[in-house]
N, C-alpha and C positions, 0 to 999 in steps of 0.2 A: 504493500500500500504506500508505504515513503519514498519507493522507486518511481513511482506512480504519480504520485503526486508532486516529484522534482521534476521529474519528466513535464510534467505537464503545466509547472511554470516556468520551466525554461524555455518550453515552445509559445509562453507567454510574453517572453523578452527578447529572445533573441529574432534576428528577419531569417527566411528560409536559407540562404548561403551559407551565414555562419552555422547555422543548426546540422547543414549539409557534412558542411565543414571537422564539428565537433564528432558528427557520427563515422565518419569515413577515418578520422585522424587518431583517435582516442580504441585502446582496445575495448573490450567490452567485458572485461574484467574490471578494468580499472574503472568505467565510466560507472557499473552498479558502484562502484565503493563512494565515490562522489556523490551519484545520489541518493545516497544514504546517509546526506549531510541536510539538516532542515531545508522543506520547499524554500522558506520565505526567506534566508539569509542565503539560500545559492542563488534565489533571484534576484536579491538587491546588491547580491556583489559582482552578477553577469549582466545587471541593469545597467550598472554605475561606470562600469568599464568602456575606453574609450574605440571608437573602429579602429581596427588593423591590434588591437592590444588581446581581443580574444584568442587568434591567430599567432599571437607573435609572445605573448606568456602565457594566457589560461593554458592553452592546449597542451605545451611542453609542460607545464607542472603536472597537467592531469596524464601525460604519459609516463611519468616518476615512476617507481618501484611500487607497486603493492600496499609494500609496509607503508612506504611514506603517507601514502593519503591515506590509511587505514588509522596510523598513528598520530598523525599529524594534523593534517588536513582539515580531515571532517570533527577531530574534535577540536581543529582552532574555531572551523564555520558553526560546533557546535555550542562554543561558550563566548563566543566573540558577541556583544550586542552592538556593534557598529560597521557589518560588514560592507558596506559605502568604502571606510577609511581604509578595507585590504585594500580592494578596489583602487584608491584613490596610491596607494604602493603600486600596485601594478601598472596604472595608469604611468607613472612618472619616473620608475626607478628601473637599472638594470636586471636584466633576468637572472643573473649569474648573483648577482646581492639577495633578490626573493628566494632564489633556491637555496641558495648556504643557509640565510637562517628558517628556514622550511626541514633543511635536513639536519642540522646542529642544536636549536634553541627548542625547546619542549614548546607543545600549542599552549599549557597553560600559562605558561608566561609572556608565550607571543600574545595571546588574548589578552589578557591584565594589562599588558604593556600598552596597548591601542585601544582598551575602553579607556586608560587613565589617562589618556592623553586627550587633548580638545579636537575638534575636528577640527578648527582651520590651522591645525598642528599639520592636518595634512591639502590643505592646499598646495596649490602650485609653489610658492613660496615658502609656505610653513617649515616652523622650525623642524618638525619630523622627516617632512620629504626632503629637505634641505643634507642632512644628516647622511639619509640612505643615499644622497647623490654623491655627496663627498664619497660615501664607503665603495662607490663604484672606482674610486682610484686607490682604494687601498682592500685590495684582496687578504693581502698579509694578514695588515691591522687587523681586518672583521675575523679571520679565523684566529689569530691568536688573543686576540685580545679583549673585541666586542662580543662575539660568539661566548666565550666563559662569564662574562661579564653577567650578559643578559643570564645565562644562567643561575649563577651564585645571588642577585639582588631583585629584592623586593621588588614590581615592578612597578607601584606608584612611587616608591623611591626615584628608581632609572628614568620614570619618566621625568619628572620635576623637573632631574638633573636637563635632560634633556632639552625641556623647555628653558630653562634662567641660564644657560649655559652655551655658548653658539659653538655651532660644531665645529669649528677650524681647533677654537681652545679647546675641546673636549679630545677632538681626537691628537691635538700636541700634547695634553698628558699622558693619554692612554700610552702613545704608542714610547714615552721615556721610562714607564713605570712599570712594576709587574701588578696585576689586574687582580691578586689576593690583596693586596692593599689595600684599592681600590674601594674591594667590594669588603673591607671592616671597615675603613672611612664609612662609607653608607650605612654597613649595619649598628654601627656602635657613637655614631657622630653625630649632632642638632644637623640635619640636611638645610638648613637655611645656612648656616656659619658654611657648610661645605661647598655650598654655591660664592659666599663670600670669597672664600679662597684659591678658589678656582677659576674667578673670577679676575684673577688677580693676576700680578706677573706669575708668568710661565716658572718662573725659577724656583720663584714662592708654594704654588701650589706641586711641584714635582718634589720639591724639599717635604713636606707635611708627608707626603704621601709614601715618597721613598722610606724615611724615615723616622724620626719623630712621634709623630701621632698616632701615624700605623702601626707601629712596631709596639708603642705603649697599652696598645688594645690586643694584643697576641691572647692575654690570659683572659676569663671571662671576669674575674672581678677587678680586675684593671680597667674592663672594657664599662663597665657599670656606673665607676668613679670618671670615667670619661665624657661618659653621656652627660650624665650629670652637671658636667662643668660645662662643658660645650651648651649645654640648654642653658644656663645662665649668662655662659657669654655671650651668645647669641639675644639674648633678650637683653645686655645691656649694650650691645650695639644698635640695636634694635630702638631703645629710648636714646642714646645718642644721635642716629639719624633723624631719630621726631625733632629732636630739638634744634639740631642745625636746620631742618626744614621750617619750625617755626620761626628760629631767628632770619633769615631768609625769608621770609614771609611780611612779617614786622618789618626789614629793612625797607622792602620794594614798598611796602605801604606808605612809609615815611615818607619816602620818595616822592612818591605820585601824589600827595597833601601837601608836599613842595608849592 
């Protein structure tokens, strides 16, 4: 019945060529495994997809191994509630970046990762797509570094980072530092103070990360007394920045009763 009724919204969205297209290109081993992924999220993410992009990704992914869509796949399509935003991957980024993390990254994290992100994260410019486009020049980086990464960390953490953090700097730490670091900075750190710092010169945030702060969180109740401080620091930079904003605020006011 779920084969059935995939079947019969994707002959809802898609025009008879590509349809042609999908039946003639896709084994039919692998196309039942596909639709055995909810009608309504394989229709809104073969909706959402751009001409010549059905063709030119959907198809090759749905020719993948077996496992992959069986493991992958249908449970990203099955716990993803945004499937627009694969879509909106597909649409924009290289085919060689969707498959590595399709065959690397578990779907439950690919999923968490892209509901926690905003949608215009994945616009043509968004910081998300923006990301996956840079990782189209770094094969290396995504397997050693982003690939683990996503794995080991929380994924509304990763996304944050994502968002407050532009991806040129993101991926110049990544790819100075080793990526267990990384991912204790995240689990054990105020993630606003880690945006701060990362934010910051390149030197500064590879230092933290190398050594220092990473290293001090190695034990779990080291890791405790960390957090801990990290959330106070954070919240006193936090009313620091209020108050330079208000005296800045105040001054221009002055000004303008000039």
């Amino acid at each position: 019945r779920n084969l059935l009724e995939s079947l019969v919204a994707l002959l809802g969205v898609l025009d008879s060529a590509s349809m042609v297209t999908v039946l003639s290109s896709v084994p039919e081993d692998r196309l039942a495994i596909v639709l055995s992924a909810p009608a309504g999220h394989l229709a809104a993410l073969v909706s959402s997809m751009q001409p010549g992009r059905i063709e030119n990704v959907l198809i090759p992914i749905m020719q993948e191994p077996r496992e992959l869509l069986r493991d992958t796949l249908v449970p990203l399509l099955e716990a993803c509630e945004h499937a627009e935003r694969i879509a909106a991957t597909a649409n924009h980024c290289e085919l060689e970046v969707l498959l590595r993390l399709l065959r690397h990254v578990s779907a439950s994290k690919l999923a968490g990762l892209v509901d926690s992100l905003d949608g215009e994260d994945f616009e043509p410019g968004g910081v998300a797509i923006l990301l996956l486009k840079k990782l189209g020049d770094e094969r290396g980086l995504t397997r050693d570094k982003v690939v683990p990464l996503l794995n080991m960390c929380d994924p509304s953490t990763v996304a944050l980072l994502v968002q407050k953090v532009s991806a040129p700097q993101l991926l110049g730490i990544l790819r100075r530092v080793e990526v267990e670091g990384v991912a204790r900075l995240l689990a054990h750190t105020n993630i606003d103070l880690v945006v701060r710092i990362f934010n910051g010169p390149l030197e500064a945030a590879v230092g933290v990360v190398a050594g220092g702060l990473a290293e001090a969180i190695r034990h779990p109740l080291a890791a405790r007394g960390v957090k801990q401080l990290t959330n106070a620091l954070n919240d006193g930079f936090t009313v620091a920045d209020k108050a330079v904003a208000e005296m800045q605020e105040a001054v221009r006011r002055a000004t303008e009763a000039r």
